[in-house]
C-alpha positions in Angstrom: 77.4 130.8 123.3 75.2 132.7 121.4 77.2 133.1 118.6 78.1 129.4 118.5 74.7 128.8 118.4 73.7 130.8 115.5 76.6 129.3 113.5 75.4 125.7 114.0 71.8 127.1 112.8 73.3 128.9 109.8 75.5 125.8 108.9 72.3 123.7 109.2 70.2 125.9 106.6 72.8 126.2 104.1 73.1 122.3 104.3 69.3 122.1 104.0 69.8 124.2 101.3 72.6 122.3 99.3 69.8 119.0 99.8 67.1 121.1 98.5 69.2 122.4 95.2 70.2 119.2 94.4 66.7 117.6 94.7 65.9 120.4 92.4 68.7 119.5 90.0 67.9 116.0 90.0 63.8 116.2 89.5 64.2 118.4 86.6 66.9 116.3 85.1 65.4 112.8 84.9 68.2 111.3 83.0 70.5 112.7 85.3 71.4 109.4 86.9 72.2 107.8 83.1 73.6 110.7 81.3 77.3 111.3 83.3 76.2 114.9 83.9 77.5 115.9 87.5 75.7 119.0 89.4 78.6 121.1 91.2 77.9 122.2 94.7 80.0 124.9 96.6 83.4 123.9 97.3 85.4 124.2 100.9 87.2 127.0 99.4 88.2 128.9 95.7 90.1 126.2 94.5 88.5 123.0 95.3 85.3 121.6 93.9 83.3 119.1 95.9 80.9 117.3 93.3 78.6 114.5 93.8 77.8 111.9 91.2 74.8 111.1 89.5 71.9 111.4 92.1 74.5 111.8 94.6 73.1 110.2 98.2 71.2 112.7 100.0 69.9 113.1 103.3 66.5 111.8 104.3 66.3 114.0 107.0 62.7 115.4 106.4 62.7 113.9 103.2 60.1 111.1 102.1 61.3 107.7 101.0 61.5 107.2 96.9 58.3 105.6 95.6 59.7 102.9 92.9 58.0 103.3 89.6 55.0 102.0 89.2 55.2 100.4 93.0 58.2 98.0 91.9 61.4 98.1 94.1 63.3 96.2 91.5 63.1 99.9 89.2 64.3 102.0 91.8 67.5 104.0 90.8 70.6 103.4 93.3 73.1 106.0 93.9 76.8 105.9 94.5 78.2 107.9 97.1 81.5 108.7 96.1 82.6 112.5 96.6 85.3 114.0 94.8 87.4 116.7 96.8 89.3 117.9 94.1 91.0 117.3 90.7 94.2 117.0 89.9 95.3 116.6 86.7 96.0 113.8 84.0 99.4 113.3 85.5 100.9 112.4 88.7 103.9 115.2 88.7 101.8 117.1 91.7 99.8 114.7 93.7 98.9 116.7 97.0 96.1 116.9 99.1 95.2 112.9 99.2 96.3 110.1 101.0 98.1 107.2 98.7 97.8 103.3 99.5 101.3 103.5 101.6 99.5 106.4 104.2 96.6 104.1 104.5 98.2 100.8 105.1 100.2 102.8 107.9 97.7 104.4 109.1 94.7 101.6 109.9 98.0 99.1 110.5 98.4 97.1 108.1 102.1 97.2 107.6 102.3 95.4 110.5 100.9 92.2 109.2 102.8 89.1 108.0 101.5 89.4 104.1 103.2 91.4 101.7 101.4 94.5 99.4 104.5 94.4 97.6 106.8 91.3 95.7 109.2 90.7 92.7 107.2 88.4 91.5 103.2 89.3 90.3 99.7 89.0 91.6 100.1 85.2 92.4 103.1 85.8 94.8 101.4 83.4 98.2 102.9 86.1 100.3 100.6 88.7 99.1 98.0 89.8 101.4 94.5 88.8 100.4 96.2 85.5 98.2 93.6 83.5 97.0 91.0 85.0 97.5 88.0 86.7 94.8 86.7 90.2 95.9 83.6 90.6 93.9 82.7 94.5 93.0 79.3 95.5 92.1 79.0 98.8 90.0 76.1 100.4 87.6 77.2 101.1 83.9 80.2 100.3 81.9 84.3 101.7 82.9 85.6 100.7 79.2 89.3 102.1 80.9 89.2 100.4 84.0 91.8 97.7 83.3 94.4 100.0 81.5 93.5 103.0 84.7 94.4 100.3 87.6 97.7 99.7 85.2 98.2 103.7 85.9 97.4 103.5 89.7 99.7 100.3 90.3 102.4 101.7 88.7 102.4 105.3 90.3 102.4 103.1 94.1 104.4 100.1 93.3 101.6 98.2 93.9 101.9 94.4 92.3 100.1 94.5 88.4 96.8 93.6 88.2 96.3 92.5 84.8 92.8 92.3 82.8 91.4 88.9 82.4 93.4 87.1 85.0 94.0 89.2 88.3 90.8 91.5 87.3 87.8 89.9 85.4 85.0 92.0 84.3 81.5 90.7 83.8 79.4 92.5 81.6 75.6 92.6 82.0 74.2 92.9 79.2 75.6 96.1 76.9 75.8 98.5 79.8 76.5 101.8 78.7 79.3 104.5 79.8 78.6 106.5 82.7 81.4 109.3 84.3 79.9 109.2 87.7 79.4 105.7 87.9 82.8 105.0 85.9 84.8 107.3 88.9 82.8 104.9 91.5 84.2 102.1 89.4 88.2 103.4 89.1 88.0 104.4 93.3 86.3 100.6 94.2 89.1 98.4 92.1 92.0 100.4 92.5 91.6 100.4 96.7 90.1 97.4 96.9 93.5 96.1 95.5 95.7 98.1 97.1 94.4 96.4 100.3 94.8 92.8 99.2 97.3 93.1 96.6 96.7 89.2 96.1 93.4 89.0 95.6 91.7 88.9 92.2 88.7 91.1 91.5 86.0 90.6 89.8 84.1 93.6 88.5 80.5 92.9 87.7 78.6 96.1 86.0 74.9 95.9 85.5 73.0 97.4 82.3 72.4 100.2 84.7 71.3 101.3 88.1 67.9 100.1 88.7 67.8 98.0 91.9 67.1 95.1 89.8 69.8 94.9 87.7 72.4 95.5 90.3 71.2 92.8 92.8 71.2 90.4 89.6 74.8 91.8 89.7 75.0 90.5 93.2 73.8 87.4 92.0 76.5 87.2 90.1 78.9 88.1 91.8 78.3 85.5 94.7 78.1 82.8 91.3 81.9 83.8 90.5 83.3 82.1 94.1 83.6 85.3 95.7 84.2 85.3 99.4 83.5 88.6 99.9 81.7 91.5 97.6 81.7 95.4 97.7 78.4 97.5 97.0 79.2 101.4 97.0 75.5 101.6 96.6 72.3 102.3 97.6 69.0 104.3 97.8 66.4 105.2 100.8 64.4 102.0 102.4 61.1 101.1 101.3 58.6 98.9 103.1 59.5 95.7 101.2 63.1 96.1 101.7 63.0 92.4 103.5 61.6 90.6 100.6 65.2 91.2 99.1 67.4 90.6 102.1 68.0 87.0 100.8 70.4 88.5 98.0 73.1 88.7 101.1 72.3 85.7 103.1 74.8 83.6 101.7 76.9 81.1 103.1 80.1 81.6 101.0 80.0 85.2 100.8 80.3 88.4 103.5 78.9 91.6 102.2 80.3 95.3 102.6 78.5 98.2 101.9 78.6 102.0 102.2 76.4 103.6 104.4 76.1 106.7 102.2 76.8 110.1 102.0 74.4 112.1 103.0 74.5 112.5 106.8 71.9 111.4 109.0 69.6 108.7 107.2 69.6 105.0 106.7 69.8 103.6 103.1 69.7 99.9 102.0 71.0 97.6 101.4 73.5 99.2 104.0 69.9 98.4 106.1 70.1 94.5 105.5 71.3 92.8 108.5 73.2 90.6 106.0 75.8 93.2 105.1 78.6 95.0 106.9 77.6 98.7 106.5 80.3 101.1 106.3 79.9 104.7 107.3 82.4 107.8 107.1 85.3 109.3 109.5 87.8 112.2 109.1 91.4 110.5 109.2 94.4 112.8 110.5 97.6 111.1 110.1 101.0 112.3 110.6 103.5 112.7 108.2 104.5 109.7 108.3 101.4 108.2 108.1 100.4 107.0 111.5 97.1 107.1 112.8 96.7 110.4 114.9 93.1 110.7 115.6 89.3 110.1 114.0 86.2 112.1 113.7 83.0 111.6 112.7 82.4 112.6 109.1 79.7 114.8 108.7 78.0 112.9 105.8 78.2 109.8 107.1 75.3 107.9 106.9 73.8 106.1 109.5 70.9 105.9 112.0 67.9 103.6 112.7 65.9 101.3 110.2 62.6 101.7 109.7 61.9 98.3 108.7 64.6 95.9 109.4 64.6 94.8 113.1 67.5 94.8 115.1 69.8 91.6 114.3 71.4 89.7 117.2 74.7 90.6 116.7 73.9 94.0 117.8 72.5 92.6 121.0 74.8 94.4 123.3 75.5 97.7 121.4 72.0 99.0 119.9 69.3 100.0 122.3 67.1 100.3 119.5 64.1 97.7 118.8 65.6 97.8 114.6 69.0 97.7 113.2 71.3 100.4 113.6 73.4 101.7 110.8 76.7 101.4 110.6 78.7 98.8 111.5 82.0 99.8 111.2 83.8 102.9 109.8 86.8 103.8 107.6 88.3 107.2 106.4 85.7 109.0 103.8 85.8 112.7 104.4 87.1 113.6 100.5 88.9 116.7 102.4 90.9 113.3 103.7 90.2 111.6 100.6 92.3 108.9 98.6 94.0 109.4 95.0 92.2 107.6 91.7 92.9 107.1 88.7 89.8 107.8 86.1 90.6 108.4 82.3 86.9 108.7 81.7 85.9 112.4 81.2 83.8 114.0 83.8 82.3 117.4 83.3 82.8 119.7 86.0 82.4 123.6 86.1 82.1 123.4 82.2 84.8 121.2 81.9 86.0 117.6 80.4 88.6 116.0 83.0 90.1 113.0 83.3 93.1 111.8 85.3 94.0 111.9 88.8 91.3 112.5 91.9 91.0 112.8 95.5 88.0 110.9 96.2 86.3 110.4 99.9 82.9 109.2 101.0 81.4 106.0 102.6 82.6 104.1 98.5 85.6 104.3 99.5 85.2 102.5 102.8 83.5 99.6 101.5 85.9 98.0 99.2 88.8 98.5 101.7 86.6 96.4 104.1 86.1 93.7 101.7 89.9 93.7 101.2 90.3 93.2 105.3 88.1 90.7 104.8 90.0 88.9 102.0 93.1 89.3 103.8 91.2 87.5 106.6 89.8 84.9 104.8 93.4 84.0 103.2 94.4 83.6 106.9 92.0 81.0 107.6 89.0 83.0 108.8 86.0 81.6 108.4 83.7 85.2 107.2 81.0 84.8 105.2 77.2 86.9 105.8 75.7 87.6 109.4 74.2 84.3 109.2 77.1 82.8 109.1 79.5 84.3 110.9 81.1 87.8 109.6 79.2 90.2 112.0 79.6 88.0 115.0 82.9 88.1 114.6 83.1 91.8 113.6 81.2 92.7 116.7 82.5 89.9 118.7 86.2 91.5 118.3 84.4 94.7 119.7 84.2 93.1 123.1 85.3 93.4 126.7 89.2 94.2 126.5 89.7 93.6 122.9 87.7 96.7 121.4 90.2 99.1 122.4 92.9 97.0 120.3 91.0 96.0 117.5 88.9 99.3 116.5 89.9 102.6 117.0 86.6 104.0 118.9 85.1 107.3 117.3 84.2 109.5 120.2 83.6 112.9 118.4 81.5 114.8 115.6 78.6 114.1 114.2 76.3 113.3 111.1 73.3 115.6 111.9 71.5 117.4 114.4 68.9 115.2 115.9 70.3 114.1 119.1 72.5 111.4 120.7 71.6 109.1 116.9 73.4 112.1 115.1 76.5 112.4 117.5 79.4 109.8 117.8 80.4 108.6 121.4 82.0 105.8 123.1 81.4 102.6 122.2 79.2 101.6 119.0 77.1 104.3 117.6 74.6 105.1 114.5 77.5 107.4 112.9 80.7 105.1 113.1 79.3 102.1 114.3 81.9 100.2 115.8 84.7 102.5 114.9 87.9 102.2 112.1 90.3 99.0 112.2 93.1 98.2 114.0 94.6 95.7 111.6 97.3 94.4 113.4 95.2 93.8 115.9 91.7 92.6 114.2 92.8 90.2 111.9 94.3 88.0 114.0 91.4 88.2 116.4 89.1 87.5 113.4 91.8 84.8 112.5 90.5 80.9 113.3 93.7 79.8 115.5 94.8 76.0 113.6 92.7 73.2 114.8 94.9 70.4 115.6 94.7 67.3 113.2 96.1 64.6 111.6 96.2 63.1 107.9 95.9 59.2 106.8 97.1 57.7 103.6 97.8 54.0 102.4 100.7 52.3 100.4 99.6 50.6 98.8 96.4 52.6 98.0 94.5 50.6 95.7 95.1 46.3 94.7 94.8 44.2 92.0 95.0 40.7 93.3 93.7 37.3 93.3 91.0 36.0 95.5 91.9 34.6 98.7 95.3 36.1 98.8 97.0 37.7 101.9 98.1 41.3 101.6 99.5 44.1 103.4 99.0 48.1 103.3 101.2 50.4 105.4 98.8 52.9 107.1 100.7 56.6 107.6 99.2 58.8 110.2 100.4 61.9 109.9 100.1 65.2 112.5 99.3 68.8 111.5 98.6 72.1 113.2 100.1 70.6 116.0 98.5 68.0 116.8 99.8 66.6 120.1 102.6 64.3 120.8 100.8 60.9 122.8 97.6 61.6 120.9 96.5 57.6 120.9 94.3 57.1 117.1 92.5 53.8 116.6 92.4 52.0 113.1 89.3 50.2 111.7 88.1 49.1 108.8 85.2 47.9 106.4 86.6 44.6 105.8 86.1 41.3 107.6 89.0 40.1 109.6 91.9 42.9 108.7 94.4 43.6 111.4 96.3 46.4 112.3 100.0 46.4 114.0 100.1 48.2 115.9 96.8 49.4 117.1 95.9 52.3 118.2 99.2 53.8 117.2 100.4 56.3 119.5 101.6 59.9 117.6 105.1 60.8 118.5 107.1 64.3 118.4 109.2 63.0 116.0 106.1 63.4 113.1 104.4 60.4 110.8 104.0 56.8 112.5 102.8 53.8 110.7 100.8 50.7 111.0 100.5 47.4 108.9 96.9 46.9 107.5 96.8 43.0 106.6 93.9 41.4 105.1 92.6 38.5 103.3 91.3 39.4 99.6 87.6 38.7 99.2 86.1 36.9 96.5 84.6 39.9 94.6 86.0 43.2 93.7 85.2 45.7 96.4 86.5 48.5 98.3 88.2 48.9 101.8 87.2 51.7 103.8 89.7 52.4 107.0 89.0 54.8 109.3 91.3 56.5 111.9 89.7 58.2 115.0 91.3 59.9 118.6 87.5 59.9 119.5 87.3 63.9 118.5 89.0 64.0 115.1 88.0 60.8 112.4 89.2 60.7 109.1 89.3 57.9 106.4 90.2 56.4 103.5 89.5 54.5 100.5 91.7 51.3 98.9 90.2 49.7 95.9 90.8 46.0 95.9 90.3 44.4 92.3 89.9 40.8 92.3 90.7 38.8 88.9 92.2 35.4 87.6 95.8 35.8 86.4 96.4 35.5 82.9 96.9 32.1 81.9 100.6 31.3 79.8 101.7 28.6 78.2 104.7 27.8 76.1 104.7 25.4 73.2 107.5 24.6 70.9 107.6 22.4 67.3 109.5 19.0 69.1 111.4 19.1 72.4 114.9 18.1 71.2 117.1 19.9 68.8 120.5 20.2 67.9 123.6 22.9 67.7 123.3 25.0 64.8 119.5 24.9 64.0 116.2 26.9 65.1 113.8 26.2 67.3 110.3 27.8 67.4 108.1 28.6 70.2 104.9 29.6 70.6 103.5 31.2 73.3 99.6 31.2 74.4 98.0 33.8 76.7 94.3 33.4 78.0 92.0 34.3 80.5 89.5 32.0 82.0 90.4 30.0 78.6 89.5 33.3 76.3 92.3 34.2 74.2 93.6 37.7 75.0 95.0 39.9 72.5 97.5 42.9 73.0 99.4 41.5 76.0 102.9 41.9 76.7 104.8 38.6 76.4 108.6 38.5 77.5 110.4 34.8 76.5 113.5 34.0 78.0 115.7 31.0 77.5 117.9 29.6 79.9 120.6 27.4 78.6 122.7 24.6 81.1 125.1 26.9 81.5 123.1 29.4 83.2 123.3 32.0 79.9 120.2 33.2 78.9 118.9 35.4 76.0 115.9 37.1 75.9 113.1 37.9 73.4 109.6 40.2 73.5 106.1 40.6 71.8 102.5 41.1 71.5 99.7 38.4 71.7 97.5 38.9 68.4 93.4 38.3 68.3 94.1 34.7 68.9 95.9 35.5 72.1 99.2 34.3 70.7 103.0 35.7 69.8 105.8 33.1 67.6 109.3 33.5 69.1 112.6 31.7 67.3 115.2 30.8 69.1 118.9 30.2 67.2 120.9 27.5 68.4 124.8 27.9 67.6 126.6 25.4 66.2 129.2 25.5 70.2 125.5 25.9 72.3 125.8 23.5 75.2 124.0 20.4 75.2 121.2 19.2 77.3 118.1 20.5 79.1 116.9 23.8 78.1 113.9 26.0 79.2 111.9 28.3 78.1 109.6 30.7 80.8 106.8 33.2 79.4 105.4 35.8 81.4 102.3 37.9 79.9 100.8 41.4 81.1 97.9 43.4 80.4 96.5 46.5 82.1 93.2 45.3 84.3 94.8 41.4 84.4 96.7 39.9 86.7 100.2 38.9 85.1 100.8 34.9 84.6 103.6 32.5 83.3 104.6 29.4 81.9 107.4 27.4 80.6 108.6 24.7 78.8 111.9 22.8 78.5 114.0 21.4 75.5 116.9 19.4 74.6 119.9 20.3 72.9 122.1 17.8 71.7 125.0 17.7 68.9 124.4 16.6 65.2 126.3 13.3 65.6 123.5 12.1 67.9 120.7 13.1 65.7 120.0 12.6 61.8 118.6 16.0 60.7 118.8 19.3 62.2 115.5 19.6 64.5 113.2 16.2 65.7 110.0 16.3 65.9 
């Protein structure tokens, strides 16, 4: 006992003393968090390195709260909390000691879904999990290699190519400069936010740097590019105006994921902002096969109680606490159970330039995976977009009653400190693990809106052009969806005086689309119908634009009205409109002889609204009574005719070859 004890008490002051040496490291280094430089802290054994990046999270156990430069927030500097266990090498020959996308997707469940992480196709297969969707990351600084590094990664798992500028966009703010830390953060949040949701593009947003400021404009932006859900691997200690800037993540469109740091007990924001899903840290042990064996509480994981953000009321039934508990949820982030990435940009460790392949852990590595779920979610017609509007209800709402043993995998063990039941993981939620690691299989179809039953409407014809006055028909299709049920009765109406539907209501069958007959008298004026289709729950409608003109007016006039075999006659033909001539129309003139033969001749009305046609007569034509029909179109006119008959006769009857 006593031994134990002193153990614990030793392991406690060397941690304390890790915190205080980097503190040291980064108050005499200022541009510690700009320059790339890592400090290098004691490994787990001879051969493994465990570094932090620039102003690595820290505890705030015992430690005061940053005071922003010169009392402005916006100028704090936020730190990433990605950990790197070890690295590897610049090529892939000997990855060991990490866990690739195939051990997570069996591990957490995801192979179990319906969607694909893999296809013949590319990035835009539908089948892909996460199709459709934008996952937004957030990151400080400039990766110059990150499209050609995901190249690297997708290639080494099979994953589906994600190529730059159409499957991964980056946005630029400003003329950021290059950071290593910040550019390993960068290489660990892409590459594992699309091994999740292969389907998915990402936009990568990277601010000037990391001042507070610039990376919630980066949020800004983010939210601007349509995406439904965004990643922040972020974050610094709270500060009493922390509030003010809780609107960044109360959107409607958008859900929020966020690590919950890497320092062990503490609480950080915006993983504090009851807008955003905070993710803290486990220890993953898998089988070699890759399923799930068992979950720990990561040691660094962050978590605990907010200071200044009371307690939300999603957390109703889980946190005891008057403020909001940290984290949410959790997901694997010990780097000793770390993930492989791909960084080509150098980072300096134990006196050495590196770049290649890493096993990285920490709470950053958490956070993009959850905005994958997410995205996977959201292609599945969820509905997850910030607390406010509905991502942590549903989040904690699949932790409840008989589903939280299914959905989440319930951290019970280990701990993130030494201050009491806050620092130690048990059953249910708690301030180390929150709600506990995924159950894929399991949670997104929980988180999954079922279909709502409905039906469509359309019209044929969907729009008129007719004449005033006139009687006309539209068939009205009602079509059921998402199984919409068989007898559902759906009444017609519309805008229009006196239009009559048969039947009505129409009665849906199993059989699929059923149809009624819309008839109506044409008003006077242009206008349009509105008809509407309701089962007294579900109303839809639709709009028909009725155009009401005069017809074009035609008329066919020839040179005499009696000629003979063998000669020409000559028609012209007249189009108008409410008696103005109307240039460009189409004019077809057919001829009709006794016989019932006809020939046929077309043209185009000039500025005076009229089009010259001949006609040749052969010397054998038939005799007697000829005519000659017109019919004129225009786009936006109604179509008209006219005719006009003529006599042929043979040349003994007549002197000269054409009277008139």
């Amino acid at each position: 006992m006593l031994l134990s004890q002193l153990r614990k008490e030793a392991s406690m002051v060397l941690k304390a003393i890790s915190v205080i040496t980097a503190i040291s490291l980064l108050l005499l280094s200022s541009s510690l968090a700009g320059s790339g430089a890592l400090a290098s802290l004691p490994g787990t054994d001879s051969q493994q390195d465990e570094i932090h990046g620039p102003g690595g999270l820290l505890s705030t156990s015992g430690i005061s709260n940053q005071s922003p430069i010169s009392g402005d927030p916006l100028k704090i500097k936020e730190h990433h909390p990605a950990h790197v266990k070890i690295f590897i090498g610049p090529a892939a020959t000997t990855l060991t000691g990490g866990n690739a996308p195939s051990t997570i997707l069996t591990a957490y469940g995801f192979k179990s879904l319906t969607c694909a992480f893999t296809t013949t196709s590319d990035w835009t297969d539908p089948s892909l999990c996460g199709h459709n969707q934008i996952i937004s990351i957030v990151d400080a600084y400039n990766d110059p290699n990150i499209a050609s590094d995901l190249q690297t990664f997708d290639t080494q798992f099979g994953l589906p190519s994600c190529p730059a500028n159409s499957c991964l966009i980056t946005n630029l703010q400003g003329t950021p400069s290059t950071d290593s830390g910040w550019a390993l953060e960068t290489s660990l949040d892409v590459e594992w936010a699309h091994s999740i949701a292969p389907g998915a593009k990402i936009v990568l947003v990277e601010s000037t740097d990391n001042s507070l400021g610039n990376l919630l404009t980066g949020v800004d932006t983010a939210v601007a590019s349509g995406a439904q859900q965004v990643s922040n691997s972020w974050g610094g200690s709270e500060f009493s105006t922390e509030t003010s800037y809780d609107s960044h993540y109360n959107r409607p469109t958008t859900s929020f994921f966020v690590s919950s740091g890497d320092g062990g007990h503490g609480v950080y924001w915006p993983a504090a902002s009851p807008y955003v899903i905070s993710v803290g840290g486990t220890t993953l042990t898998t089988d070699s096969s890759g399923n799930w064996v068992s979950e720990t509480a990561w040691l660094d994981s962050g978590g605990g109680i907010s200071t200044y953000e009371p307690k939300p009321t999603y957390q109703n039934n889980f946190n005891t606490n008057a403020n909001r508990a940290v984290p949410d949820v959790a997901y694997d982030g010990n780097p000793n159970t770390g993930v492989y990435v791909y960084d080509s940009v150098p980072i300096v460790t134990n006196g050495k330039s590196q770049s290649g392949w890493w096993t990285v852990g920490g709470t950053s590595a958490g956070a993009p995976q959850w905005a994958a779920i997410s995205a996977i979610a959201n292609s599945q017609n969820a509905k997850l977009a910030s607390a406010s509007y509905g991502t942590s209800n549903a989040l904690y709402g699949a932790a409840t009653s008989s589903k939280y043993l299914t959905n989440y995998h319930d951290i019970t063990s280990g701990s993130n400190g030494n201050c009491g039941i806050v620092c130690n993981a048990s059953v249910g939620y708690d301030e180390v693990t929150g709600l506990g690691s995924p159950q894929v299989n399991n949670l997104i179809p929980t988180l999954t809106l079922p279909p709502v039953p409905d039906f469509t409407i359309s019209a044929s014809p969907s729009s008129f052009a007719v004449t005033a006055g006139s009687t006309q028909h539209s068939v009205i299709t009602i079509t059921p969806v998402n199984g919409y049920p068989s007898g559902g009765s759906i009444t017609l109406s519309s805008s229009i005086t006196g239009a009559s539907f048969s039947p009505n209501p129409v009665i849906v069958s199993s059989s699929g689309s059923v149809t009624t007959t819309m008839t109506f008298t044409t008003p006077s004026s242009s206008t349009t119908i509105s008809v509407s289709a309701t089962d007294g729950t579900i109303s839809h409608s639709i709009s028909i634009p009725v155009t009401i003109s005069t017809p074009l007016s035609v008329s066919v006039t020839s040179i005499g009205n009696t000629f003979t075999q063998g000669s020409t006659a000559s028609f012209t033909v007249s189009v108008t409109n409410n008696s103005t001539p109307v240039s460009g129309a189409s004019v077809t003139l057919k001829v009709t002889a006794p016989n019932g033969s006809t020939a046929q001749g077309s043209g185009t009305t000039n500025t005076s609204g009229k089009v010259t046609f001949n006609y040749s007569i052969s010397r054998n034509a038939p005799t007697g009574t000829y005519t000659a029909s017109a019919t004129a179109a225009k786009s936006g006119y109604l179509s008209g005719s006219g005719s006009e008959t003529f006599t042929v006769s043979s040349p003994s009857t007549h002197s000269g070859s054409r009277l008139g």
